[in-house]
N, C-alpha and C positions, 0 to 999 in steps of 0.2 A: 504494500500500500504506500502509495506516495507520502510523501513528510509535508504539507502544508506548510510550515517553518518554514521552511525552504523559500517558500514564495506561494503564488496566485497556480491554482490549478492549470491557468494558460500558459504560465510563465513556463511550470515546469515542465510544457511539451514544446516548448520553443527553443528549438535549437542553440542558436543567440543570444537567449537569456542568461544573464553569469552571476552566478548567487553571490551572498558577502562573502569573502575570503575566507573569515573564521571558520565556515561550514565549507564552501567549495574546496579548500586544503585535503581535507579528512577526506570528504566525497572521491577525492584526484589519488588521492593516495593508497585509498579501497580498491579502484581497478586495480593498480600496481599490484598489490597483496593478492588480489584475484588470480593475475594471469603471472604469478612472479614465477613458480616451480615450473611448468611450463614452458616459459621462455626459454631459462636456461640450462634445461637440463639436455637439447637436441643436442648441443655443442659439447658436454659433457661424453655424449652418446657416440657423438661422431669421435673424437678424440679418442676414446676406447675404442671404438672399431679399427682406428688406423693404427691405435700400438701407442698412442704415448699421450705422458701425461700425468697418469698415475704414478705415486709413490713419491717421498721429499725426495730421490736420488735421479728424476726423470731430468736429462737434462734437457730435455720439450716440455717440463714443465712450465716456463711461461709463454707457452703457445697454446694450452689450453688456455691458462688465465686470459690470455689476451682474447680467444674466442668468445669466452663467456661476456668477459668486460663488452667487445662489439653486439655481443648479442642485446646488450641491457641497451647502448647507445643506440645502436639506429632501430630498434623496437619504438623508442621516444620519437628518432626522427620518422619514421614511417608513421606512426602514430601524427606527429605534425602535419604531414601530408595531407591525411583526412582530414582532420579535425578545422586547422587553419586554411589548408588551399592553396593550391600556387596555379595562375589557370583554371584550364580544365581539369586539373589534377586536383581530386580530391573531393567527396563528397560535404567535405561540411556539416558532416555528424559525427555524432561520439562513437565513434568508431577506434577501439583498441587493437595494435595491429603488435604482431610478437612470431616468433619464432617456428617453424610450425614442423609436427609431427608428421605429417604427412607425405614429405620427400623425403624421411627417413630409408624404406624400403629401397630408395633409389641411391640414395648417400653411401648406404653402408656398402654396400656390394665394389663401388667405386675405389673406396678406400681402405679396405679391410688387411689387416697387416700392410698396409705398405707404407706407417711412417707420416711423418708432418709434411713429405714432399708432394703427397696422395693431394695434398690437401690443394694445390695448385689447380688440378685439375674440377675438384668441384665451384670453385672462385670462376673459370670459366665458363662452365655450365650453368652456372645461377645468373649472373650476369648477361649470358644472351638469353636463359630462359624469364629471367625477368624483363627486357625488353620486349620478350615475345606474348610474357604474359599480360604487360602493356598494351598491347596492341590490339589484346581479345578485348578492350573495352569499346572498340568500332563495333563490332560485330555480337558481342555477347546476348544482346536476347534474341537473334535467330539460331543461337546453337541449343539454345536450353530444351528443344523438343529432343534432342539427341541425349538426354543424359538425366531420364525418368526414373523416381524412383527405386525401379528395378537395378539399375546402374549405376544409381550414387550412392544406395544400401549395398551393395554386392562394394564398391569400392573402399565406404567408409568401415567393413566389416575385414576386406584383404587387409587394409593397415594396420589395423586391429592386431589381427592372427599373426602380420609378417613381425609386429614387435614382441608379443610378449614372449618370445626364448628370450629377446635380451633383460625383461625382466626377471627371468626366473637367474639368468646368469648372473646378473646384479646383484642378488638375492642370495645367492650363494658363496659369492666372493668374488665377483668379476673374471672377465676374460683373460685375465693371465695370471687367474690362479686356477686356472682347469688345468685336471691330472695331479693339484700337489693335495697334501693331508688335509690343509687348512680350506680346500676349497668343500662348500656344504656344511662347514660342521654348527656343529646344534647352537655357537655364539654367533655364527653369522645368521643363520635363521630366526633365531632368538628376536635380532637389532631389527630385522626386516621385519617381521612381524608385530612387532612393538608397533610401530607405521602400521603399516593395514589395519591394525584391531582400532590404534587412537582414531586412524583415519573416518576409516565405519562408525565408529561411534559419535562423536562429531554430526558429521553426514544428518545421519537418522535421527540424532536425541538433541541436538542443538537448532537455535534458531541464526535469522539474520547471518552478520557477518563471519560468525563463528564457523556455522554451518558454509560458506561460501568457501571461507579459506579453511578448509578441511583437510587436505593436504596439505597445504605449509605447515598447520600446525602439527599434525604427523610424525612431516620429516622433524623438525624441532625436538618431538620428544623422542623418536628414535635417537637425533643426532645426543641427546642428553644422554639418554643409557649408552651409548658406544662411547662417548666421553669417558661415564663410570667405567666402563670395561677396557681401557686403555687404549679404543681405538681413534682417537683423533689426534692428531699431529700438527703444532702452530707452525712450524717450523717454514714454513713457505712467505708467510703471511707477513714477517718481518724484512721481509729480504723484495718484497713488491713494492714497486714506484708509490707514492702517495699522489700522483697526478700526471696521468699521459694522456696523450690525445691519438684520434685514429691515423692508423698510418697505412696508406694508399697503397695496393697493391702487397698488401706484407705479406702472404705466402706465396708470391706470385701469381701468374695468369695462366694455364695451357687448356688450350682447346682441344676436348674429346668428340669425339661422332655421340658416344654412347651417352656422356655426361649433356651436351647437347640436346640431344631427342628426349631422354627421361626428362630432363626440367621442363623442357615443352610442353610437352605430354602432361605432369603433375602442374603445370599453367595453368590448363585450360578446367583441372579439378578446383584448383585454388582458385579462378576464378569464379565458376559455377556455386562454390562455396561462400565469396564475398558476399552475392547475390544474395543469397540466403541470409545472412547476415545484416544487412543494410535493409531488407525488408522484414527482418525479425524487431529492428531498433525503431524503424518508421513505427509499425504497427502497433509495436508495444506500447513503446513511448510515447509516441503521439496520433494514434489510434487514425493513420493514412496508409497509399500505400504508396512506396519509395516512387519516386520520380525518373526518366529514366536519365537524366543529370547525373542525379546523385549514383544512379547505378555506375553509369560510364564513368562516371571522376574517381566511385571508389575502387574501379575494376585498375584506371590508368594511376591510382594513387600504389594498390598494391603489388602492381611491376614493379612501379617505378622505386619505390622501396627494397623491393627484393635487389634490384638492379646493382641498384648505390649501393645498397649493403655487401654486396658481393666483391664490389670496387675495395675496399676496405678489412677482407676476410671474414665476414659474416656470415650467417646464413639465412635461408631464404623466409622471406617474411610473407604472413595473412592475418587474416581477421579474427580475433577471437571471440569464438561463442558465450565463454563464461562470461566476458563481459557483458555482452546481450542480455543475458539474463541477468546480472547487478543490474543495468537501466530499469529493467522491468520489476525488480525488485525495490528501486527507490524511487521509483518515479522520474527520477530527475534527467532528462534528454538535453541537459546543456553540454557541447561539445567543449566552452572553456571549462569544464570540470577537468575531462579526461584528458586537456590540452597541460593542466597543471600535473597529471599523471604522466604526461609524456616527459615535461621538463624533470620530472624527478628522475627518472629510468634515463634521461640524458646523462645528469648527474652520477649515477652510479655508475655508469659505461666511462667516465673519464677519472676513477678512481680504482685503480688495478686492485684497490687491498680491498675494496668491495668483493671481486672476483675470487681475488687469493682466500678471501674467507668462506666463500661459497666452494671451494675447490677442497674445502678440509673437510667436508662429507664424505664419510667413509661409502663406500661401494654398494655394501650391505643395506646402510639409511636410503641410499637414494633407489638402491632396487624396490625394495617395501613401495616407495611412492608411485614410480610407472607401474608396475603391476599393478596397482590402482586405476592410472591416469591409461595404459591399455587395456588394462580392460573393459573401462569406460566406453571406449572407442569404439572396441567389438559391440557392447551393448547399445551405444548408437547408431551402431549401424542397423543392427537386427529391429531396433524400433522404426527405421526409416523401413523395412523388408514388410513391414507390418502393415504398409499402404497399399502392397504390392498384390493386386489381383490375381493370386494364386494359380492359374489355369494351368495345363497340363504345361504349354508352349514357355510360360514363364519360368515353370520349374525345369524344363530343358534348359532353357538359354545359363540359368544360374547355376546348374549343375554342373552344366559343360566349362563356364566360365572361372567357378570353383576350383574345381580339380583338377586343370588344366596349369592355371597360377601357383594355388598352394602347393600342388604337385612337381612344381618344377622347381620350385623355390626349396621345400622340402629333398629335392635331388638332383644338384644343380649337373651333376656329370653327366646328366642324361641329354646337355647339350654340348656338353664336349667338343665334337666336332663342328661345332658350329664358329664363327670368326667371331674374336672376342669381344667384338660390340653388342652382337644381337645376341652373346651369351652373355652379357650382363646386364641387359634390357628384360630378355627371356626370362633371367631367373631371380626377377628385381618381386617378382609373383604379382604387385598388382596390376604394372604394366601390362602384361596379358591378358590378366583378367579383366581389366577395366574393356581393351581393344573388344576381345572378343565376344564383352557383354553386348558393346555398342554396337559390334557388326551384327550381329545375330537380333538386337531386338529392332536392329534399321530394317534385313533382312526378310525376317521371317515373317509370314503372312498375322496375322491376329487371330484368329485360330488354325490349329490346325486339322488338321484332316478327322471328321466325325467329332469333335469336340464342341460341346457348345459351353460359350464362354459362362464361367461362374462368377457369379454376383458376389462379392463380399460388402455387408456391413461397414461403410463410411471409409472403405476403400479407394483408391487411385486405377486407374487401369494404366496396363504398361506402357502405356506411350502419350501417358499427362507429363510434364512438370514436375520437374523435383526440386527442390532447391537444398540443396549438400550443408549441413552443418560441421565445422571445422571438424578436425581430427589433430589439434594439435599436441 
């Protein structure tokens, strides 16, 4: 329920409107705390996958730091994008933009053991996939018929499935402690689970803001017991700058085919996602329905963020849904709120020992939290499946699309022989999946042969309208 304090019931659906500081501070600072584990934990993610990072003795240690710190900085500025506007750029709503889960499945595969050098070649690919993703803001509502429920549930449920081994890995003791004694044992389960149980708990028996930031407070009391149990380490956290700023190009640039086409390709999902988004905060908020302005500015705001982010070692930025729902939860649809949440998240990106502190999460705490935050994922997707006009035809297309992805992903030698671009596209599992939903429900007739189509109760049919909620 809206806070009337705040201002006039009009006020609070007016974009424009910018409450007194005393309150808009708190308000600005609530997203932040919203979308804060989120953000930086892909970079976290990605860093482990490529081998470094981990341990005070990593001498890549501050090359995660420095990813995390970028991740905090231009989440603010992509955030400024929307919110303030440059041009055509940028819807002009409270639009929180961060970090996002969902080109995970494509990142990892890219970079997996091979080092902070790996990391060059994803800086390429997000960079022309964010220009690319730019560019769907011309065109984005004649593609929306292509990517129906059937297809944005089936995708928001692959990224789901392709992450959570890395949280069970996390959970365990991380990737490079598979195969030793220490990896699984009952204090690393212990730390992760402490997470899950506060997490749930939280969740379900708290209200308001508590309940919002349910995982951060989680991780906080996981990272409390792993402290008790000797697992955190300052040791990094003294030896970080007190103040840098972004530096252009820092793991360099190299242009892949494979890295290329996947950011493309998760574009045109991150797009379709914005959408979703920008008409989840109109409606809410201010009971319209988005403009198609505000759709294209937020479509060419979240390129063009992904873009620059990329320029600077980042990674690739969207819209976050949790914030969606804080607006709907307080009423309040003023964009200078979330504009003062952006300036804060600026701030933290230009103070390493923010990162460095965030970097002393043992493995174990921050496993507990994704296994939450994916599982999430899967179960939004399976609610989005829950639109989907069940007929014989739909359950083809999803079956074949399924087991097709996961099954390749779960066995990537089975493309082997394939040239190594389109075997790390192939075995990225949602890439194919998503492909093959989209040709097959483009394809296939609306029923098929002796089927007559089944009615579902306040259902979608397969070829309405979806609009993809994040997966970050």
């Amino acid at each position: 329920m809206a806070d009337t304090s705040i201002g006039t019931p009009e006020q609070l659906r007016d974009p424009d409107y910018t409450p007194a500081l005393v309150k808009a501070v708190p308000l600005g600072i609530q997203h932040v705390l919203a979308m804060f584990v989120s953000n930086v934990t892909p970079a976290i993610i990605v860093c482990g996958a490529a081998g470094f990072g981990f341990g005070s003795n990593s001498a890549d240690f501050p090359q995660m730091i420095y990813m995390i710190q970028m991740s905090m900085f231009f989440a603010g500025v992509a955030t400024l994008f929307q919110t303030l506007g440059v041009g055509p750029v940028g819807a002009k709503l409270p639009i929180v933009q961060g970090t996002s889960f969902a080109f995970l499945p494509v990142m990892i595969p890219l970079v997996a053991g091979k080092g902070v050098d790996a990391i060059a070649v994803l800086m390429g690919g997000i960079m022309v996939g964010g220009l690319f993703h730019a560019a769907l803001g011309l065109v984005i509502g004649r593609i929306r018929f292509a990517l129906p429920p059937l297809v944005t549930g089936l995708v928001v449920t692959m990224i789901g499935l392709s992450l959570v081994k890395v949280g069970i890995q996390y959970a365990a003791g991380g990737v490079p402690a598979i195969g030793t004694p220490e990896y699984g044992s009952a204090a690393n389960w212990f730390v992760a689970s402490v997470v899950i149980l506060v997490t749930l708990g939280l969740k379900f028996f708290a209200r308001g803001m508590v309940s919002i930031s349910a995982v951060l407070i989680g991780l906080i009391a996981g990272y409390l017991v792993a402290f008790a149990l000797g697992m955190v380490s300052f040791g990094n956290v003294g030896r970080a700058a007190s103040f840098a700023v972004p530096d252009p190009f820092h793991f360099g640039v190299e242009f892949s085919l494979a890295a290329i086409i996947g950011f493309c390709l998760m574009g045109v999902v991150s797009a379709i996602e914005t959408v979703g988004d920008v008409s989840g905060i109109t409606k809410g908020g201010a009971g319209r329905e988005a403009t198609d302005r505000e759709i294209r500015g937020a479509t060419f705001a979240d390129g063009l963020g992904t873009a620059v982010a990329g320029a600077f070692g980042a990674l690739p930025n969207t819209s976050f849904s949790q914030n969606v729902g804080l607006i709907a939860i307080t009423g309040v649809m003023s964009r200078h709120v979330v504009t003062i949440g952006a300036l804060f998240l600026i701030f933290c990106g230009l103070v390493p020992k923010v990162g460095a502190v965030i970097s002393t999460v043992p493995i174990e705490v921050l496993g507990g939290g994704v296994i939450v935050m994916f599982g999430m994922v899967v179960a939004a997707g399976i609610s989005m499946l829950s639109d989907v006009n069940w007929n014989r035809r739909n359950m083809v297309i999803f079956a074949i699309a399924l087991s097709l992805g996961l099954g390749l992903q779960l066995e990537p030698d089975a493309l082997q022989h394939l040239p190594a671009t389109l075997k790390i596209l192939g075995t990225s599992g949602i890439l194919p999946a998503a492909l093959i939903a989209i040709v097959l429900n483009l394809v296939l007739p609306e029923e098929l042969t002796g089927e007559a189509t089944k009615e579902v109760s306040g259902g979608l049919s397969g070829h309405g309208e979806g609009a993809l909620p994040p997966a970050e």
